[in-house]
C-alpha angles and dihedrals in degrees: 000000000000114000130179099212116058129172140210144192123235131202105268113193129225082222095057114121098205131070099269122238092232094187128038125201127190126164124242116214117246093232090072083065097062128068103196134014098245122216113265098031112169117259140210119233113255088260096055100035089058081052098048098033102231132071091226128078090202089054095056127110120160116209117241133178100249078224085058091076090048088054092054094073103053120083121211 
């Protein structure tokens, strides 16, 4: 299964001073899951594509902090 999010795990040394990042994210953009932009894909409207960026739906992925999904669940 494709996912736009993927994560790694980096060396962490016994000598580092600092409290490791055990594990990494980064995002991967949708367009590198298609081979091809097939015909009739669905569209946003002007408005929304300038929003968006892109004309495709298929083609959007908004950035996101992967903290920001952590923060979701608290309440204030």
């Amino acid at each position: 299964m494709n996912t736009l999010r993927k994560t790694w795990h980096p060396y962490v040394s016994p000598f580092d001073p600092c409290t490791p990042i055990k594990v990494k994210t980064y995002s991967t953009p949708p367009n590198l899951y298609m081979g091809f932009q097939p015909p009739g894909l669905e569209q946003f409207t002007p408005m929304q594509a300038l929003r968006a960026g892109t004309l495709w739906k298929a083609f959007y992925d908004p950035w996101y902090s992967p903290y920001e999904k952590a923060r979701e669940g608290q309440q204030p």
